[in-house]
Phi, psi and omega in degrees: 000118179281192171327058197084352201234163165284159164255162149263163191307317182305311197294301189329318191283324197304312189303288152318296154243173199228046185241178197285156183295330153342287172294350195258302168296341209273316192289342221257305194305317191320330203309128180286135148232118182217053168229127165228123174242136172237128207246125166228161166206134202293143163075025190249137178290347168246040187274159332250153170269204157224123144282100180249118170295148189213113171243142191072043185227084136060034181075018184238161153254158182271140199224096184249164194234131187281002201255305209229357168089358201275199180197120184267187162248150154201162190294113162315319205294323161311351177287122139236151196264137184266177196295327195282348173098006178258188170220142190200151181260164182277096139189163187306177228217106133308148168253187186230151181224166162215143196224138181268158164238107191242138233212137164197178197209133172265021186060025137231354161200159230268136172214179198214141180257162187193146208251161178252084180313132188266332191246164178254145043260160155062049157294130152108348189254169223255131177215198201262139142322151154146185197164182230260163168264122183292155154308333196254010197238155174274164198268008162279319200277341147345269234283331189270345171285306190307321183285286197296313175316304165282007170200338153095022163247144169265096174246154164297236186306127165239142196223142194266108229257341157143190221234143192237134218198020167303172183260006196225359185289359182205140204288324196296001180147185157299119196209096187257141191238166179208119167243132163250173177230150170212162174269103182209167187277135156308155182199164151317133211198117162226145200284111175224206214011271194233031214240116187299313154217198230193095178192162172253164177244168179278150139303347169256028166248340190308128181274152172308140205246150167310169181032277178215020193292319147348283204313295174331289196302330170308282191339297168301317160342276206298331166275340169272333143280355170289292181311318193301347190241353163271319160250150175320023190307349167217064152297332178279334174273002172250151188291208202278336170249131199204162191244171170332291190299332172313306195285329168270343160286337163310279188327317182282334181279336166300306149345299202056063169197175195240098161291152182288185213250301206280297169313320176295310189276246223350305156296340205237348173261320175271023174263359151080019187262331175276153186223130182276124176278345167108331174277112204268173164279105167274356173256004198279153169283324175253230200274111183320137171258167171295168173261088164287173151225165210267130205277074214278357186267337171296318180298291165340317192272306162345323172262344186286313213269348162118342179284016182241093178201138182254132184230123178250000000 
């Protein structure tokens, strides 16, 4: 491998030898090859291959691909071969972790879940579920083991909030993370595997947080008030029958901000996502609102043709 890259057979010859394109087809064809290995790796554009060792071709191997038929080069000297008979290059390794952002609303405010560290590093202080990625798992299902293990929640749908990759964020070492977010109904949460506890918070309460996790949470914030004006994200946080003024301290807690009464269910009825359910709110203290639910076929076709954005 030359600067990062694969060669194809032309570039190889250009590069290497210095004899006529006769003589060059001629060297090529000569090559004894007499090792065959297959390397595979998941999610990679050059899964999969056949690897064939080439002696006497100017220190490279041939690298061909069963998916387009094509045949790279890359440097031998770059190799190493494991006890398995496999080959992997010499350079360092970051490990990976992965961390949730679970997002839930007590009906007057927007809250965030977060683990208690049991172990050091940054034993007693406060974080994101999460933890290193096994070999056998993919980083959602990381981020979903990890979640359950420390707190004993299960969410559903997690959208993937990006991959965070200072060099200096974690003490234990090169440690690169992918955090996701989700939206779920509070429930009950206690702190297990290596997490002391397990609780939610207001976002204007969180105390400084581990590693770079700060960082996170601006983040999520900041995506969560972004979604909120192309899609319903927060439906999820409310139960299934729900009244105006609910729905509007969600948005305003999300938000941070305070809507007039009126203008908000105007905006929020005529956008056709709500279905009047017929029913009033016997718990409001003061004068019972209707109850709704949320219109998910409208909404659907509303996002195909592109017409679904709320402006505040």
């Amino acid at each position: 491998m030359i600067g990062g890259k694969f060669l194809n057979i032309t570039d190889f010859y250009n590069i290497r030898c210095k004899s006529n394109k006769k003589t060059r087809i001629r060297k090529q064809k000569s090559c004894n090859r007499t090792k065959k290995h297959t390397f595979w790796q998941k999610n990679d554009i050059f899964f999969p291959y056949l690897f064939v060792e080439l002696e006497n071709c100017c220190n490279f191997a041939l690298c061909k691909s069963y998916t387009n038929n094509k045949k790279y080069y890359i440097m031998k000297e770059d190799w190493k071969k494991t006890a398995d008979g496999w080959y992997s290059y010499e350079y360092p390794r970051a490990a990976m972790t992965a961390d949730a952002v679970i997002f839930g609303f007590d009906g007057q405010d927007l809250q965030v879940l977060l683990v208690e560290r049991g172990i050091e590093p940054y034993k007693g202080c406060w974080a994101f579920p999460g933890g290193f990625l096994k070999m056998t798992e993919t980083i959602e299902e990381c981020a979903r083991r990890e979640l359950m293990e420390e707190t004993g929640l299960e969410s559903g749908y997690m959208e993937q909030l990006g991959v965070f990759s200072d060099v200096a964020r974690d003490p234990r070492g090169r440690v690169i993370t992918t955090a996701f977010y989700a939206l779920v109904r509070m429930t009950e949460v206690k702190g297990g595997d290596d997490a002391a506890e397990a609780r939610w918070f207001r976002i204007k309460d969180v105390p400084r947080l581990a590693f770079d996790h700060d960082r996170i949470l601006r983040v999520a914030v900041q995506r969560l008030r972004e979604d909120l004006h192309f899609r319903p994200i927060g439906f999820e946080l409310l139960d299934k029958r729900f009244s105006i003024p609910q729905l509007q301290r969600l948005y305003e807690s999300i938000l941070d901000i305070r809507f007039d009464r009126r203008n908000f269910q105007k905006k929020m009825l005529s956008t056709g996502i709500l279905v009047d359910t017929g029913e009033k709110d016997e718990a409001a203290k003061h004068r019972a609102g209707m109850l709704y639910e949320f219109n998910k076929e409208q909404y659907d076709a509303m996002k195909r043709d592109g017409s679904m954005r709320l402006e505040f």
